[in-house]
Structure formats: structure tokens, C-alpha cells
DRENTORKOL-3810 file (N, C-alpha, C; in nm, 4 decimals):
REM DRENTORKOL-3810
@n.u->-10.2608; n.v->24.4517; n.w->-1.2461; ca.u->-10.1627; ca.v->24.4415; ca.w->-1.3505; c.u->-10.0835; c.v->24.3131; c.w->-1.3297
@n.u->-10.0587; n.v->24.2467; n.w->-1.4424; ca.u->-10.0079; ca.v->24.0836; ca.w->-1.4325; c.u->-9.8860; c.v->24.1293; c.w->-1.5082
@n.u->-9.7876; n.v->24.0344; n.w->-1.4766; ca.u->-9.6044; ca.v->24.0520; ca.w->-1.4973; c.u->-9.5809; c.v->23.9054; c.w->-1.5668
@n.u->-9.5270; n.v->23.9016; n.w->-1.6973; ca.u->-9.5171; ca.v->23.7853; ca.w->-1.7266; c.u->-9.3482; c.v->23.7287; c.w->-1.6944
@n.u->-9.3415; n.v->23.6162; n.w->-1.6445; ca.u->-9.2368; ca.v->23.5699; ca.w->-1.6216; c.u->-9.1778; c.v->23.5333; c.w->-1.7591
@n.u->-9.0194; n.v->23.5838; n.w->-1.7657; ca.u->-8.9661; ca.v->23.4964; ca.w->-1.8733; c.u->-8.9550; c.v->23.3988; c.w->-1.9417
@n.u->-8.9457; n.v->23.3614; n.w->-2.0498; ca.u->-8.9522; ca.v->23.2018; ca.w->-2.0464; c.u->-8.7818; c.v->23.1835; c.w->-1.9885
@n.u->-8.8121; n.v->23.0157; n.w->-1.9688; ca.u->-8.6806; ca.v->22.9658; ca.w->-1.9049; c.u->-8.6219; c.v->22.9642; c.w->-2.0054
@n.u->-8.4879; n.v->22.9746; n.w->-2.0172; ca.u->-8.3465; ca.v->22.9470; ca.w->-2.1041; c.u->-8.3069; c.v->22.8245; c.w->-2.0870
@n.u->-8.1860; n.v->22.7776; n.w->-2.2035; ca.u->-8.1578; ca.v->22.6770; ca.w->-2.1572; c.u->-7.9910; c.v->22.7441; c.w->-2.1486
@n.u->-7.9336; n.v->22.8291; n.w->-2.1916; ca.u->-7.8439; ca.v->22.8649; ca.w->-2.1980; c.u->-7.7524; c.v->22.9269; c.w->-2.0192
@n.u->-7.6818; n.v->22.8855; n.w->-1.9978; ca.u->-7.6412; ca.v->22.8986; ca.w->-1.8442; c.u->-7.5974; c.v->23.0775; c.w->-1.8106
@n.u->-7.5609; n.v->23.1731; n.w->-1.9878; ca.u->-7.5384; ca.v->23.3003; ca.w->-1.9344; c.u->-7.7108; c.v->23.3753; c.w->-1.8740
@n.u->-7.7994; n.v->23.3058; n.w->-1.9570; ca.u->-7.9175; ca.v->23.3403; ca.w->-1.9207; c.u->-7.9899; c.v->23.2866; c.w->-1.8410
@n.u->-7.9812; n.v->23.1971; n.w->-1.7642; ca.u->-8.0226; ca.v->23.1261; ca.w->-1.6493; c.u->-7.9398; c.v->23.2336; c.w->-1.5244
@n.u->-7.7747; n.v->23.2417; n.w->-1.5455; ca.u->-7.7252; ca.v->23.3456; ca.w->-1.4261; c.u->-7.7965; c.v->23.5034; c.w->-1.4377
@n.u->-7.8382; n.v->23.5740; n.w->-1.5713; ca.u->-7.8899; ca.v->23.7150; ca.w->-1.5579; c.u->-8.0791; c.v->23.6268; c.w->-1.4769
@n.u->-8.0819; n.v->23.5522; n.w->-1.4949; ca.u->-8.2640; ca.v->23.5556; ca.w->-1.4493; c.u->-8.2582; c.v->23.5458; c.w->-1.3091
@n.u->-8.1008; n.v->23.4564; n.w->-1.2521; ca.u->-8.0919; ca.v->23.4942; ca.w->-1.1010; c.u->-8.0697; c.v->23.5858; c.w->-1.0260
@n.u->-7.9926; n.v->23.6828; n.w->-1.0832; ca.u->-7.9414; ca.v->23.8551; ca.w->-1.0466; c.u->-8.0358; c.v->23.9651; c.w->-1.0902
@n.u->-8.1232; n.v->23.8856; n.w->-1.1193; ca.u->-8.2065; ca.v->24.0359; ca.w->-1.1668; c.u->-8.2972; c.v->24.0795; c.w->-1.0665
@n.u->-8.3381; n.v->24.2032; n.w->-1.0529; ca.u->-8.4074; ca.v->24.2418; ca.w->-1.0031; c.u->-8.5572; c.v->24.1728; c.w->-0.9718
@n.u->-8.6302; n.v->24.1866; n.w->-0.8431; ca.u->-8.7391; ca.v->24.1014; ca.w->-0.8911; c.u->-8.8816; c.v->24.1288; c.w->-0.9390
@n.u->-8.9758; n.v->24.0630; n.w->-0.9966; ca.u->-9.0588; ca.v->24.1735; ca.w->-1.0896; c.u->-9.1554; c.v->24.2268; c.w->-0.9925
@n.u->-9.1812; n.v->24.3243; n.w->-0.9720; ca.u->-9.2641; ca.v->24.4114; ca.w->-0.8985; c.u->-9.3901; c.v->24.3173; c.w->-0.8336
@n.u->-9.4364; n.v->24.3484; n.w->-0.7201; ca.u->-9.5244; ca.v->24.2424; ca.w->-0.6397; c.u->-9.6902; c.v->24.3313; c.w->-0.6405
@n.u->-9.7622; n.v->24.2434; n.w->-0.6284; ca.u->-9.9059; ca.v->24.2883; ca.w->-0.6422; c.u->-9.9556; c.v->24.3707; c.w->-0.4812
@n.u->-10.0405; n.v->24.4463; n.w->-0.4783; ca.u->-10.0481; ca.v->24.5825; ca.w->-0.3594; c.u->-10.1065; c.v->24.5000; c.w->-0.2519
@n.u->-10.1533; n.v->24.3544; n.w->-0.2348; ca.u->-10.1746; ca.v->24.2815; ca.w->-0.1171; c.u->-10.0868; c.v->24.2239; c.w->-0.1074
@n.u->-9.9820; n.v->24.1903; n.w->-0.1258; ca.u->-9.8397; ca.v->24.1332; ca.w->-0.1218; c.u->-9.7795; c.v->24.2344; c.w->-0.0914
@n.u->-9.7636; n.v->24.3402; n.w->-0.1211; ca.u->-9.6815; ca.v->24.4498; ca.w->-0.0728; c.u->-9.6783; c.v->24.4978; c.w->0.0438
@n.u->-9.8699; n.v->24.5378; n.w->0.0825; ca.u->-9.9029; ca.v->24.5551; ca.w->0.1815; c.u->-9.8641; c.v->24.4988; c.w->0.3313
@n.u->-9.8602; n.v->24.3639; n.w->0.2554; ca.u->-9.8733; ca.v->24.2554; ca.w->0.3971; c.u->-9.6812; c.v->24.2419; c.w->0.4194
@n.u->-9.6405; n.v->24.2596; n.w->0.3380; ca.u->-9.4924; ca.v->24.2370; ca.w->0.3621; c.u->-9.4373; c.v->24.3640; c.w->0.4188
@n.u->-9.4937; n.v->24.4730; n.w->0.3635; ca.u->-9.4779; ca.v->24.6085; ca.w->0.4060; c.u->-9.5111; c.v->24.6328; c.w->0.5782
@n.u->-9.5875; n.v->24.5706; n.w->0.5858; ca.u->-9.6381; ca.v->24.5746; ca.w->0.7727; c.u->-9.5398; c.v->24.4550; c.w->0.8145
@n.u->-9.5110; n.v->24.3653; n.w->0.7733; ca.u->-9.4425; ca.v->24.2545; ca.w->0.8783; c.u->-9.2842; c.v->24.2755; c.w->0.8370
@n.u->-9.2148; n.v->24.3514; n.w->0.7352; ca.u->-9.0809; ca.v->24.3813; ca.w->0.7390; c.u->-9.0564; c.v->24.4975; c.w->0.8054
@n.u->-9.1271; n.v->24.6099; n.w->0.7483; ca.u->-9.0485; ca.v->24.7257; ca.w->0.8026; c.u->-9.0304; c.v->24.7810; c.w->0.9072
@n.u->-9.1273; n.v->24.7236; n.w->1.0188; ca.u->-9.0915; ca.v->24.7570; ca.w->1.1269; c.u->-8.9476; c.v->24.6256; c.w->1.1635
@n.u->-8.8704; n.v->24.5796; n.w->1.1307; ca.u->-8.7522; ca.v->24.4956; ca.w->1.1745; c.u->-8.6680; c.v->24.5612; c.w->1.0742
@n.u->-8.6818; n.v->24.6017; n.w->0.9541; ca.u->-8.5727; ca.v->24.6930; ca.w->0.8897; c.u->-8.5543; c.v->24.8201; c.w->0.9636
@n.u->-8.6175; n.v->24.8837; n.w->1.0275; ca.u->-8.6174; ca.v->25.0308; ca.w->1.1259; c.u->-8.6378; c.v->25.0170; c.w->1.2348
@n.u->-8.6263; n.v->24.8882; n.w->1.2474; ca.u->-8.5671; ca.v->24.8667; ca.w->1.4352; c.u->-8.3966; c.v->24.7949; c.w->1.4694
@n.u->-8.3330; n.v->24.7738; n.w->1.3243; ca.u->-8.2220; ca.v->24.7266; ca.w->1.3475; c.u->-8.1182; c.v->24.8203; c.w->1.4097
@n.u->-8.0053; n.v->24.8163; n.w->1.4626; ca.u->-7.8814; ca.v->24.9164; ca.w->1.4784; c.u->-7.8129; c.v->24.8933; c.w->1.3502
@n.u->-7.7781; n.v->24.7931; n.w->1.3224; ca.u->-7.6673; ca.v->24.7676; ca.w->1.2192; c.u->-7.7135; c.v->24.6818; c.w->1.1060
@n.u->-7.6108; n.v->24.6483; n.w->1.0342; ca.u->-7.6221; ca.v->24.5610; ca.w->0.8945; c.u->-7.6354; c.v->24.4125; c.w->0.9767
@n.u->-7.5293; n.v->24.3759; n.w->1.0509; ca.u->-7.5242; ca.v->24.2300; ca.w->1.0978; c.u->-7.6642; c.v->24.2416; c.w->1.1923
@n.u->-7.7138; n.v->24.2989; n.w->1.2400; ca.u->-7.8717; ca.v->24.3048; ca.w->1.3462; c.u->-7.9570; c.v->24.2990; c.w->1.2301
@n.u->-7.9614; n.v->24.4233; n.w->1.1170; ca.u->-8.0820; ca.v->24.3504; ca.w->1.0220; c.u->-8.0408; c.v->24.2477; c.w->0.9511
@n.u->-7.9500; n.v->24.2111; n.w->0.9258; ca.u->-7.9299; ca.v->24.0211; ca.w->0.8835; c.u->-7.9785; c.v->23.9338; c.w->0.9743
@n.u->-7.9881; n.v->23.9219; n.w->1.0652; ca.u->-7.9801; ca.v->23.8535; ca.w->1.2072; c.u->-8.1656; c.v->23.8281; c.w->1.2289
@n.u->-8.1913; n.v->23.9999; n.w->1.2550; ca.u->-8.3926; ca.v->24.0011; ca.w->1.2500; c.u->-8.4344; c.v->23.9431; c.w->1.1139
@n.u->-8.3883; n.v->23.9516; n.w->0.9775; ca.u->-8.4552; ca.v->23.9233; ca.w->0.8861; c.u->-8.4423; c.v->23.7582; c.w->0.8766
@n.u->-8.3094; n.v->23.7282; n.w->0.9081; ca.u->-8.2643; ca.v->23.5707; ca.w->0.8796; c.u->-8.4056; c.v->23.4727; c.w->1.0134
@n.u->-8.4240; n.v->23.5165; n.w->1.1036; ca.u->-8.5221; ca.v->23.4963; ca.w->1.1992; c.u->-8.6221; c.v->23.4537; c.w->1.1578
@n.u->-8.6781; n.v->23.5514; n.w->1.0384; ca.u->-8.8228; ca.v->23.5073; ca.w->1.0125; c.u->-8.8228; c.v->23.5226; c.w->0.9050
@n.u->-8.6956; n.v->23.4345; n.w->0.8829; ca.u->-8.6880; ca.v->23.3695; ca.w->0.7428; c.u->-8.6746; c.v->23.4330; c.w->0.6092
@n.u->-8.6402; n.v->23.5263; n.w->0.6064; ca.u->-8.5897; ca.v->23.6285; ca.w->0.4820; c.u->-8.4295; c.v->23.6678; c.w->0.5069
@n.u->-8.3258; n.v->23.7003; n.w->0.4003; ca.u->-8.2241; ca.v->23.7570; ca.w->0.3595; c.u->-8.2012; c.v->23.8685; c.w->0.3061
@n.u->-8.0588; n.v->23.8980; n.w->0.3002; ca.u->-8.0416; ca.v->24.0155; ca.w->0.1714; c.u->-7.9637; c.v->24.0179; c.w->0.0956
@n.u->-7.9775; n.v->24.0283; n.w->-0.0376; ca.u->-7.8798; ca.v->24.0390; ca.w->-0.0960; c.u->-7.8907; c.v->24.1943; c.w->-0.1711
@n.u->-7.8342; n.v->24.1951; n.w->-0.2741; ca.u->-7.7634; ca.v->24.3489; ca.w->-0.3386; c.u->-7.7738; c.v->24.3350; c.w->-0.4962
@n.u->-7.8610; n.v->24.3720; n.w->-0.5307; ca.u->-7.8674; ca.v->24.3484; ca.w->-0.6667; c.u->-7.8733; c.v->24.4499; c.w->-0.7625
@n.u->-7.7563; n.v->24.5016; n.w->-0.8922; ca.u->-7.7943; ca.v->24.6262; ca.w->-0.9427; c.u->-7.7803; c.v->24.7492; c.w->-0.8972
@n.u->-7.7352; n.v->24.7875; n.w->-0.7716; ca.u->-7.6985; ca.v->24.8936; ca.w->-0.6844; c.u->-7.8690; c.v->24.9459; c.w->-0.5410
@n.u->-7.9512; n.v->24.8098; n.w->-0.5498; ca.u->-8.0494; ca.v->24.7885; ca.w->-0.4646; c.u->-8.0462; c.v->24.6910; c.w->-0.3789
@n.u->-8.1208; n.v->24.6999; n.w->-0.2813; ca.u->-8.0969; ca.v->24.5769; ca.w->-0.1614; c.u->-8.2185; c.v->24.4965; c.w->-0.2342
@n.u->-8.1642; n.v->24.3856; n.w->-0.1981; ca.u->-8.3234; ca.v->24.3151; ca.w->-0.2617; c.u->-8.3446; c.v->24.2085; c.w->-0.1402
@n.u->-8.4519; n.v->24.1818; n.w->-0.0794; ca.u->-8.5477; ca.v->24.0832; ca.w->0.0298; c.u->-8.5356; c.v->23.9748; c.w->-0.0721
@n.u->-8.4784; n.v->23.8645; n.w->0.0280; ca.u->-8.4919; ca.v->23.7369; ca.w->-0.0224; c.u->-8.5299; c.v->23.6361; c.w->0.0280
@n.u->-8.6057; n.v->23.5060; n.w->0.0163; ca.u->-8.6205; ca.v->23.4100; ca.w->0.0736; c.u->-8.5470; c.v->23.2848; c.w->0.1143
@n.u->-8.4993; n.v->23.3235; n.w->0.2535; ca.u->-8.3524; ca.v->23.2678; ca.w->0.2813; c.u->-8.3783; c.v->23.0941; c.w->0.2825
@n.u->-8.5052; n.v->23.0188; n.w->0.2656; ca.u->-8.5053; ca.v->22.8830; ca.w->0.1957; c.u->-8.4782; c.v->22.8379; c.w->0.0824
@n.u->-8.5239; n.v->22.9395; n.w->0.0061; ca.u->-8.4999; ca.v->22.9201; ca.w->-0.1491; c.u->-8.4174; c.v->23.0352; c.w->-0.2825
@n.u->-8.3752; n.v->23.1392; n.w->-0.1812; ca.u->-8.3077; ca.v->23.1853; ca.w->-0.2402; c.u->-8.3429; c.v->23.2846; c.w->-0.2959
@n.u->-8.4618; n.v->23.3045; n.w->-0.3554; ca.u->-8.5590; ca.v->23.3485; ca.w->-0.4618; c.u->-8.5831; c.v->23.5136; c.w->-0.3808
@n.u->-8.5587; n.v->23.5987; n.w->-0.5122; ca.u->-8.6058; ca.v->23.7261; ca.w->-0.4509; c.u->-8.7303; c.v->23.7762; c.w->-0.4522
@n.u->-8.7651; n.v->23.8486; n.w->-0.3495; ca.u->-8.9014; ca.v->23.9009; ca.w->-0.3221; c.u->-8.9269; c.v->24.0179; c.w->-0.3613
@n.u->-8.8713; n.v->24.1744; n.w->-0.2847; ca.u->-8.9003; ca.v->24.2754; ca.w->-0.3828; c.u->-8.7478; c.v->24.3473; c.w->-0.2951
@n.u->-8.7919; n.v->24.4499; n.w->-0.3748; ca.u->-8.6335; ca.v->24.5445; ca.w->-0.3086; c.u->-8.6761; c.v->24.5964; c.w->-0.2287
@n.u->-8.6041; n.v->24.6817; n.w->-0.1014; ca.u->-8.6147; ca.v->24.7430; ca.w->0.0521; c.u->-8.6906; c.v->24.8270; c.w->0.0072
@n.u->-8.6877; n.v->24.9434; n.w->-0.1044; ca.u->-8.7697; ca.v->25.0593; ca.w->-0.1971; c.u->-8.8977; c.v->25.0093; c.w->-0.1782
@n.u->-8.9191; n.v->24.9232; n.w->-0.2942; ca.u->-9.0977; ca.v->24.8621; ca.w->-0.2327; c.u->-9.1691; c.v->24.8152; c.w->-0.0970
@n.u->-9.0529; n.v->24.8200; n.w->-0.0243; ca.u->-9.0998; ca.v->24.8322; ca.w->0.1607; c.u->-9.0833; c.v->24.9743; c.w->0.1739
@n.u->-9.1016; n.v->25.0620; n.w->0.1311; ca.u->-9.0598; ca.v->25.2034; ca.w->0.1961; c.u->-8.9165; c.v->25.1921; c.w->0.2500
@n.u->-8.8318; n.v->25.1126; n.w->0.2309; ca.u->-8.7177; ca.v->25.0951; ca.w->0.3245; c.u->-8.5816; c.v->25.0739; c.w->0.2063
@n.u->-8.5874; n.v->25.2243; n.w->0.1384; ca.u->-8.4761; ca.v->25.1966; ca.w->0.0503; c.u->-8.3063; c.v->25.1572; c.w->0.1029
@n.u->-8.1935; n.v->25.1482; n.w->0.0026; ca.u->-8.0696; ca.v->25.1164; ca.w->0.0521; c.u->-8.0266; c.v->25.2647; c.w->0.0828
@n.u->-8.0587; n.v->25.3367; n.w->0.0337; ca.u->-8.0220; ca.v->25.4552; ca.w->0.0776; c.u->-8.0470; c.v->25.4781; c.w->0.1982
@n.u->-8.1613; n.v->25.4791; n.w->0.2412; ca.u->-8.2457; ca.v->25.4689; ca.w->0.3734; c.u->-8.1553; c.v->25.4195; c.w->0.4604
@n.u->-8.1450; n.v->25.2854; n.w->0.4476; ca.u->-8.1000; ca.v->25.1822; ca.w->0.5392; c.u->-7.8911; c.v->25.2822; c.w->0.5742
@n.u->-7.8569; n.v->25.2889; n.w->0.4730; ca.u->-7.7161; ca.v->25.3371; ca.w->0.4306; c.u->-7.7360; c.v->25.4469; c.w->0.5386
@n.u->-7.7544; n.v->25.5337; n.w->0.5210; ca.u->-7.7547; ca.v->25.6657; ca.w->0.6037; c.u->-7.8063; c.v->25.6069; c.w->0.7583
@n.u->-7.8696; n.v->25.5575; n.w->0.7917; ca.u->-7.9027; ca.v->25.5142; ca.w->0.9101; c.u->-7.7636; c.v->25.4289; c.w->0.9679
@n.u->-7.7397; n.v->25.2866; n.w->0.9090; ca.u->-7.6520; ca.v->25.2363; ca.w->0.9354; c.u->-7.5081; c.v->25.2239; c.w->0.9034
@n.u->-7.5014; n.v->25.3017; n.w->0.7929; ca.u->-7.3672; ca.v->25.3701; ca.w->0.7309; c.u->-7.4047; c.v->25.2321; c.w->0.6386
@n.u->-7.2537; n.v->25.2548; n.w->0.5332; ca.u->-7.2388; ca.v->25.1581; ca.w->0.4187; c.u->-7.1860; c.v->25.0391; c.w->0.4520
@n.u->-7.2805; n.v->24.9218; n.w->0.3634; ca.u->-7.2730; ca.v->24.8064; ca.w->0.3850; c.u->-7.1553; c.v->24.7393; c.w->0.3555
@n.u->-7.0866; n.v->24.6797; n.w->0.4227; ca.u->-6.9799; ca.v->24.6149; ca.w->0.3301; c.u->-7.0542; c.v->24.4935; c.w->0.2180
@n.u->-7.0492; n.v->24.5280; n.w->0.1158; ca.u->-7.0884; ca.v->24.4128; ca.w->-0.0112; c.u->-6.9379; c.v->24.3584; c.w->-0.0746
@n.u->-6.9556; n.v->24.1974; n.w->-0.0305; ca.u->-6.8962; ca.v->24.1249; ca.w->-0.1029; c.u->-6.9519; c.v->24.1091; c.w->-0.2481
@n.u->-6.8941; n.v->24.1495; n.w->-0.3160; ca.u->-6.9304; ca.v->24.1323; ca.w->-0.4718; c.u->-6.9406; c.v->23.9852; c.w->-0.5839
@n.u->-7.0209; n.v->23.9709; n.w->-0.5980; ca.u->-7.0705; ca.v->23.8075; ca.w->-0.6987; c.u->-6.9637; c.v->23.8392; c.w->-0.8008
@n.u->-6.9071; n.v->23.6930; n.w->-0.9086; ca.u->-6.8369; ca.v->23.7259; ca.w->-1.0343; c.u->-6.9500; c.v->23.8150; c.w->-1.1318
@n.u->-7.0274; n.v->23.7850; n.w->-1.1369; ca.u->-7.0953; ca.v->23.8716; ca.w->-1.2270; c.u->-7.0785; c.v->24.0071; c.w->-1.2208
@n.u->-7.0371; n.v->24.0600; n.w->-1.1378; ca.u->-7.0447; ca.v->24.1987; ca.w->-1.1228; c.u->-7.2009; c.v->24.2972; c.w->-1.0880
@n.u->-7.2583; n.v->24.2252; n.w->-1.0650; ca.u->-7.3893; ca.v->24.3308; ca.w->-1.0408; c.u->-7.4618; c.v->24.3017; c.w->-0.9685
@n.u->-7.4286; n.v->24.1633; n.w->-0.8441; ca.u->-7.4770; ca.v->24.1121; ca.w->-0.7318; c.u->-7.4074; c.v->24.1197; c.w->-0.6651
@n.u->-7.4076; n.v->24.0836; n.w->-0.5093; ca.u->-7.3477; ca.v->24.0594; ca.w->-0.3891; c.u->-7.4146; c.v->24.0452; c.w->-0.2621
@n.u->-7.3605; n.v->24.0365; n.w->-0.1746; ca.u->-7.3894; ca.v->24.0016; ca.w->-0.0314; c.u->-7.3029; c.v->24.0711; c.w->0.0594
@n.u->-7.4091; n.v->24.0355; n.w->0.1820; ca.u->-7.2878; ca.v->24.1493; ca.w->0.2792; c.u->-7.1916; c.v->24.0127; c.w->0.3545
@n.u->-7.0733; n.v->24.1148; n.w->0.3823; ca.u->-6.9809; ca.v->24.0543; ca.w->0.4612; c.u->-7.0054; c.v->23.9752; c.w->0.5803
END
């Protein structure tokens, strides 16, 4: 199944929703392979600042998008898929490590942790 990317905007409110959005669902060898090399460092962390710390390592982030954690690519910014499509929802992560502190974006429906 193929995901068509939006077209680009030229308009800047729609350039900020194409950066906060969720990201479009990843193909099952992409999943796979990210699924084996993240989740064991998302379920070996103690805390929020330890899985920032293992993920920032090998080169991925997190941010919070929509009331989901979303995997990001801490070179470019660009999101990859949410913790859910690793088996490793925010809920998951939440109950394990308690609640994240999220600094909140102006937009209202992104953020980052503290």
C-alpha cells in the first residue's frame, strides 16, 4: 500500500500543520527493521531523560504530536512513525516511566519534553 504525500503549500499556516502532523504510516520492512533496532532501547530505558539520551545516541528524538510520541530524526527533524507502530506506545512508555513533562509548541498540538 503506497501513501501519497501532500502536495507542498505555499501558505506558512499549512507548511506549520504538514510539520506537526502525525507521520504517514511506514511500509512492514521499515517497520520491521526499526521495530528490532528501537524497541529494545525504548524498554531498556529507566526514565524519560535515559530514553532521550539512548535514542539521541543513535540518532533519533522525540517529540509529542496530537497526544502520541512520535520517533524523530534528530538530523533533520523529520518524523518517522509513532512509539504505537514500534509496539512501544505513550501509554506504554507513561505507565512504565510515569508522565512526561511536555513542553508545549504555540500551536497547541506539539511539544517536547523538558
Amino acid at each position: 500500500m503506497q501513501y501519497e504525500l501532500p502536495p507542498v503549500s505555499s501558505t506558512a499556516a499549512d507548511q506549520t500543520n504538514a510539520i506537526v502532523s502525525l507521520p504517514a504510516p511506514l511500509d512492514c520492512e521499515t517497520q520491521a527493521l526499526l521495530r528490532a533496532f528501537l524497541t529494545p532501547i525504548m524498554e531498556k530505558a529507566r526514565s524519560w531523560s535515559d530514553l532521550s539520551t539512548l535514542l539521541r545516541i543513535k540518532g533519533y528524538g522525540i517529540a509529542f504530536r496530537e497526544g502520541h510520541l512520535v520517533l524523530i530524526n534528530a538530523d533533520t527533524g523529520t518524523p518517522l512513525c509513532t512509539g504505537a507502530t514500534l509496539g512501544v506506545p505513550l501509554r506504554t512508555l507513561a505507565a512504565r516511566l510515569g508522565r512526561p513533562c511536555v513542553v508545549a509548541h504555540r500551536d497547541g498540538i506539539s511539544g517536547h519534553l523538558a
